[in-house]
C-alpha positions as CSV (number, residue, x, y, z in Angstrom):
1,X,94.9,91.8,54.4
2,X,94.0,91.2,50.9
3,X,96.7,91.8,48.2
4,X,96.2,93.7,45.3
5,X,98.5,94.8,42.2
6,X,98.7,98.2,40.9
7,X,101.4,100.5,40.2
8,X,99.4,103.3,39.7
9,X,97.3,104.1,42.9
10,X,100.2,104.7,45.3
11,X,101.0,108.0,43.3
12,X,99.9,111.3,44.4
13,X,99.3,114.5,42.5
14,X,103.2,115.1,42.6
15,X,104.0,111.6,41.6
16,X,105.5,110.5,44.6
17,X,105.2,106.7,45.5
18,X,103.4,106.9,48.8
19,X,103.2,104.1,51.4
20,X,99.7,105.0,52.3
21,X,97.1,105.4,50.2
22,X,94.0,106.3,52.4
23,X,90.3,107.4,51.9
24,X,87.4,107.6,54.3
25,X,86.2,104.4,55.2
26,X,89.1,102.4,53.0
27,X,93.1,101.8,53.4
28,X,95.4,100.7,51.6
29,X,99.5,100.4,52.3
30,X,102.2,99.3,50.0
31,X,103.8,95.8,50.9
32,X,107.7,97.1,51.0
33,X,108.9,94.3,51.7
34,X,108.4,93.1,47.7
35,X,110.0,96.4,46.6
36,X,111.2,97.0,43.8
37,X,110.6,93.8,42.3
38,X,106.7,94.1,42.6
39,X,104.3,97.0,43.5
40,X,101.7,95.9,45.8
41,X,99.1,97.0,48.1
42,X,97.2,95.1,51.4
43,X,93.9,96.2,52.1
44,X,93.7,97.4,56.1
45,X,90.2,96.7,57.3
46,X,90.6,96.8,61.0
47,X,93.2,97.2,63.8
48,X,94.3,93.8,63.3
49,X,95.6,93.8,59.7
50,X,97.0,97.1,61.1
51,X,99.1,95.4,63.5
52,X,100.1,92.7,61.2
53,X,101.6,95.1,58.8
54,X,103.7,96.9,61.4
55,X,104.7,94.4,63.0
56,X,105.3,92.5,59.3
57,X,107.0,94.9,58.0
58,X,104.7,95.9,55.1
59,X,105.1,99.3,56.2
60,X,107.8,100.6,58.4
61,X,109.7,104.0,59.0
62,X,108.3,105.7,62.1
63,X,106.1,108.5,61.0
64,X,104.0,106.1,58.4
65,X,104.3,103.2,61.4
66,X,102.3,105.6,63.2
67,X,100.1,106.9,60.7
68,X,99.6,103.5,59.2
69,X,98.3,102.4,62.8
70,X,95.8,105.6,63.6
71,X,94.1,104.9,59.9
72,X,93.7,101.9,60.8
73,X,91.6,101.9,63.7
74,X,90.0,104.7,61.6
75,X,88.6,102.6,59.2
76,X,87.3,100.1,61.7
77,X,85.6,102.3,63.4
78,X,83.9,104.4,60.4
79,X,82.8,100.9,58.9
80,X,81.8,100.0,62.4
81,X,77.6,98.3,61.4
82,X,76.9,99.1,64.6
83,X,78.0,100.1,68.5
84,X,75.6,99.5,71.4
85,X,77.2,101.6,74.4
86,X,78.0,105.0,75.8
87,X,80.4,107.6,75.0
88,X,82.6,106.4,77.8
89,X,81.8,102.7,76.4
90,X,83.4,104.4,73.3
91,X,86.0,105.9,74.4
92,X,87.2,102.8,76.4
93,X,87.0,101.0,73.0
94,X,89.0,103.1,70.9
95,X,92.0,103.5,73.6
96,X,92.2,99.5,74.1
97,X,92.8,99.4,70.5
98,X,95.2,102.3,70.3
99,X,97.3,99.8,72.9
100,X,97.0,96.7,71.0
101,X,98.7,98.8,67.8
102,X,101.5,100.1,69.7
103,X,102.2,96.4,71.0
104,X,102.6,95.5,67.7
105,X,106.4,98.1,67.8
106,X,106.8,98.6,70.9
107,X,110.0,100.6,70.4
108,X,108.9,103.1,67.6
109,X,108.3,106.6,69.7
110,X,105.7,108.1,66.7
111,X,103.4,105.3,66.9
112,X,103.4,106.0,70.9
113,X,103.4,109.7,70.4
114,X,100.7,109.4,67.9
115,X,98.3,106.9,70.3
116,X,99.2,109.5,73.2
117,X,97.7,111.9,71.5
118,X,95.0,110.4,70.4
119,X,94.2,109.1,73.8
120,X,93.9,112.7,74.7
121,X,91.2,113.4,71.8
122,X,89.2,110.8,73.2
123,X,88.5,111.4,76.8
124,X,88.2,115.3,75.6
125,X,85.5,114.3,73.3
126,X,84.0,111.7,75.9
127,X,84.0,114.3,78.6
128,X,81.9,116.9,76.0
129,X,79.4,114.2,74.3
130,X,77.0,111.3,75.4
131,X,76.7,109.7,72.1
132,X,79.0,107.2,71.0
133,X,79.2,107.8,67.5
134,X,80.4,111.1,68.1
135,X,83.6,110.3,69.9
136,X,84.3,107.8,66.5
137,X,84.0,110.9,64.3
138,X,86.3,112.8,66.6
139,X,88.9,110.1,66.4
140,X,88.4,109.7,62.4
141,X,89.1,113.4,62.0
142,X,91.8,113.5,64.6
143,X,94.0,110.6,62.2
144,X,92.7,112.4,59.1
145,X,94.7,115.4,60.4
146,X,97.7,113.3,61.6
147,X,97.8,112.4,58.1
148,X,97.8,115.5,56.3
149,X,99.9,117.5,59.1
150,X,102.8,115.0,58.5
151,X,102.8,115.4,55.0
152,X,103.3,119.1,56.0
153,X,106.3,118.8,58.4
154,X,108.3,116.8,56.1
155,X,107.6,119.7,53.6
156,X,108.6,122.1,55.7
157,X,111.7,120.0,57.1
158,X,112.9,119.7,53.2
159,X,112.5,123.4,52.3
160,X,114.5,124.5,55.9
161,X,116.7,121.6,55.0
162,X,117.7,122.6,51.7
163,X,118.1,126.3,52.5
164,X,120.4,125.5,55.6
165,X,122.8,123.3,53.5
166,X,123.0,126.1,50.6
167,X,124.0,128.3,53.4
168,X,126.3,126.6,55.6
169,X,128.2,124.7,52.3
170,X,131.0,126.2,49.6
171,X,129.8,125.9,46.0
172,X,126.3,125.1,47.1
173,X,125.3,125.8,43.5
174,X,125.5,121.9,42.6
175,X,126.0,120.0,45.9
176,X,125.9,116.1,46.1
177,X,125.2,114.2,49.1
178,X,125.4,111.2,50.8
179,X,122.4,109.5,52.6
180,X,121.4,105.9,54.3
181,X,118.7,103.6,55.1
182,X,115.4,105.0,53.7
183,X,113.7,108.3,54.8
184,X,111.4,109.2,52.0
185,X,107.8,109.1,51.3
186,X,107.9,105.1,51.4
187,X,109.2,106.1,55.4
188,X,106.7,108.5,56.3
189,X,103.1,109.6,54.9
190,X,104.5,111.2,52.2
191,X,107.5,113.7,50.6
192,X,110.0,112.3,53.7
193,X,112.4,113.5,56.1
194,X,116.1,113.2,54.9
195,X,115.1,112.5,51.6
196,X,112.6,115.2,51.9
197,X,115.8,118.0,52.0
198,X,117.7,115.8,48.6
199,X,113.8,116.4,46.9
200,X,113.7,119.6,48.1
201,X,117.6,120.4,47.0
202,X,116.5,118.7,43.8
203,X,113.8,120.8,43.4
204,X,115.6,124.2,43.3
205,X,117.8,123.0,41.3
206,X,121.2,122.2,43.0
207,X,121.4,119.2,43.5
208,X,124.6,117.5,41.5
209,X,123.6,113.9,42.7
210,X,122.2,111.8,45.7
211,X,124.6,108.8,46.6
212,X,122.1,106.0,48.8
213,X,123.9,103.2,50.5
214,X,122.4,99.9,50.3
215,X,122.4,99.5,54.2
216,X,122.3,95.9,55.2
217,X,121.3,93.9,56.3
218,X,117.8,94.6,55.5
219,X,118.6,96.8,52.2
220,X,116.3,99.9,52.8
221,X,118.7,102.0,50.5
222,X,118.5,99.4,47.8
223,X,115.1,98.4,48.1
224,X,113.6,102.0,48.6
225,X,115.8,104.9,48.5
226,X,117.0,104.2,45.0
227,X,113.7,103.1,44.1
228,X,111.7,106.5,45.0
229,X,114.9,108.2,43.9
230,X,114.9,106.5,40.2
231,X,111.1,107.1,40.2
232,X,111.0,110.9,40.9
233,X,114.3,110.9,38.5
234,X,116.6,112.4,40.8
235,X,119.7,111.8,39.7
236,X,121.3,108.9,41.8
237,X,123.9,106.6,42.7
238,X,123.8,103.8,44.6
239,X,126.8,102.3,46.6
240,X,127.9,99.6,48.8
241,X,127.8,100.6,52.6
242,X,132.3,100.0,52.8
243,X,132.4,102.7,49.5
244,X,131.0,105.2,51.4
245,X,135.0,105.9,52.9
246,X,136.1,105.9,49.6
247,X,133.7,108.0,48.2
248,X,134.4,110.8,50.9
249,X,137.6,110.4,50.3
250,X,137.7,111.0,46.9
251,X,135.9,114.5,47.4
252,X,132.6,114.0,45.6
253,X,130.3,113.9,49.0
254,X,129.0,117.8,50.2
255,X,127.4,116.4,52.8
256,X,125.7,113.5,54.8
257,X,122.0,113.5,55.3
258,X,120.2,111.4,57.9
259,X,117.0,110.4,60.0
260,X,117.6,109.2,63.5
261,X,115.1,107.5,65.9
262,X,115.9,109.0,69.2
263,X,117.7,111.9,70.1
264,X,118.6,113.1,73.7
265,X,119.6,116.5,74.5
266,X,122.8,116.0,74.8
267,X,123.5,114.7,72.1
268,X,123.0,110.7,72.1
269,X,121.0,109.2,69.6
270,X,120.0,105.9,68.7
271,X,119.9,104.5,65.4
272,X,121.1,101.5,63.1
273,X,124.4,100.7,63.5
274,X,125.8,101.6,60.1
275,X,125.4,104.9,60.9
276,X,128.4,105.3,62.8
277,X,130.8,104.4,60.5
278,X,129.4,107.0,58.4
279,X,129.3,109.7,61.1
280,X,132.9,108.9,62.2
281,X,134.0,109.7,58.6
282,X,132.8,112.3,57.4
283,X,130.8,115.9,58.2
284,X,126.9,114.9,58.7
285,X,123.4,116.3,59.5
286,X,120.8,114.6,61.5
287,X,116.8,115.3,60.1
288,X,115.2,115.4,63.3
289,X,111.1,115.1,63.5
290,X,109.1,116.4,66.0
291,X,108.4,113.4,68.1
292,X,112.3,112.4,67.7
293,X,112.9,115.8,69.7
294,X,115.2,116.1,72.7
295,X,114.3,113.2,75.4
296,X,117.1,113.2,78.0
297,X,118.4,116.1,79.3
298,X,122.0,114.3,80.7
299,X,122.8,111.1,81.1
300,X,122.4,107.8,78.9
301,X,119.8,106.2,77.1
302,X,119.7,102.9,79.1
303,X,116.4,103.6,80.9
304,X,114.5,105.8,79.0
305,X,115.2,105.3,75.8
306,X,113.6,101.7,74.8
307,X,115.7,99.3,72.2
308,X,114.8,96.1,70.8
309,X,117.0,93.4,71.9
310,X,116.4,92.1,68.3
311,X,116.5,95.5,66.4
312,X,120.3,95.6,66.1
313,X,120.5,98.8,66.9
314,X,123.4,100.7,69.2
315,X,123.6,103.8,71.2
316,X,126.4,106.5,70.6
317,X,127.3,109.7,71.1
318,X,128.6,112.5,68.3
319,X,130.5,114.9,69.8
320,X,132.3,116.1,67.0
321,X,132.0,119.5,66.1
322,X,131.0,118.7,62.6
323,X,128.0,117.0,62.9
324,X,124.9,119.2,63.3
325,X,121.0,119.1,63.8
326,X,118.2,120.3,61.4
């Protein structure tokens, strides 16, 4: 992956920083691991500098992890010189490469759900076509639209978001709330999920003030929340992970905002450990995508829901009546 400096190509028509930055044939993602400091972008040419930045780090948050991935084989393929073989030769190709990139997170469930799917597109369009170059423009088109449809949940997840908490909250005139970790457009391919609702609250006017927590150890809320949230000027304030308590406590949170990873249907989910301290304290609302949907129907997580011995995550259950799902 080839570096490259600029501050202005990762903007789209609304301004928002975006993680991926992606034309036919050419990809480009945001190194986040030099936020805020510095503001650059690694070229993607194949599946391989693909996996390298998941597995890096240069991108993370699940839906762009999986986004990030699909482009990439995308671009291989479309600047592919040449491909002696069938359609089934084709096909085989593609879905080999679709499990080297999830290898490279082998834990994030929308870089699986996304190759799943994907898989499917594949033997559908091998099973209707005997040239090979046909089943690479089906694949191309089929990440093109992963792109552009998760751009449009996240959209859709802020505007319910935001008209749920104006109803189910006192005052909701000017509300102020409370998020962690990052879950914005540096997360996903663009707008975010959490975040997505405080833009969206923002947006209509009501929002009093974001609070981000820096979340250690790795500083996602430091690094990125307050970055995206200083450069789309939303008014913000950043705080230490212990302030959150006193911050409660003092009356100036409406409510707490969140992404999780995995949710089971009764309730379990798994996500960074700071979370709980959070959840213990205080009234909160879990941003839930589609491929984070309902797993389990009883029981634990133990053996279906997969956690990296090194991700220092934990598995609890909310069963307070307070906390609820959007």
């Amino acid at each position: 992956m080839a570096p490259d400096l600029d501050s202005e190509e990762g903007l789209s028509n609304e301004s928002s920083l975006q993680s991926i930055c992606y034309k036919r044939g050419s990809l480009r993602l945001l190194d986040q691991r030099r936020l805020p400091l510095e503001t650059i972008y690694l070229d993607v040419r194949d599946v391989t500098d693909g996996w390298n930045a998941i597995r890096d780090m240069v991108v993370r948050g699940a839906p762009a992890i999986a986004i990030a991935a699909a482009l990439s084989l995308a671009v291989e393929v479309f600047n592919l010189e040449s491909f002696v073989g069938t359609s089934g030769d084709a096909a085989s190709f593609l879905i080999k490469k679709l499990e080297y990139l999830v290898s490279s997170r082998p834990t994030a469930v929308n870089l699986y759900d996304a190759a799943t799917k994907l898989k499917d597109v594949i033997l559908n369009a091998a099973s209707t076509t005997g040239e090979a170059r046909s089943i690479f423009h089906a694949y191309i088109e089929a990440a093109e639209t992963m792109l552009n449809d998760d751009v449009a949940s996240n959209k859709a997840i802020g505007a319910y978001g935001s008209s749920f908490l104006q109803s189910q909250l006192k005052d909701s005139n000017r509300l102020s709330i409370l998020t962690h970790c990052n879950t914005g457009s540096l997360a996903t391919a663009g707008y975010g999920t959490a975040l997505g609702v405080i833009r969206a609250l923002h947006a209509t006017g009501v929002l009093e003030r974001a609070f981000c927590t820096e979340t250690r150890p790795f500083n996602q809320g430091s690094r990125l929340t307050a970055f995206e949230l200083v450069h789309d000027k939303i008014p913000a304030t950043l705080i230490a992970d212990s302030a959150a308590a006193a911050l409660m406590k003092s009356g100036r949170v409406d409510a707490v905002i969140v992404g999780a990873d995995r949710v089971a249907s009764n309730g379990i989910f798994c996500e960074e450990h700071n979370h709980k301290l959070i959840y213990l304290i205080f009234f909160g609302y879990l941003v839930i995508h589609t491929t984070n949907n309902p797993l389990l129907k009883f029981g634990g997580c133990g053996n279906r829901i997969r956690i990296s011995a090194g991700a220092n995550q934990l598995t609890y259950q909310l069963s307070h009546p307070s906390v609820g799902f959007i």
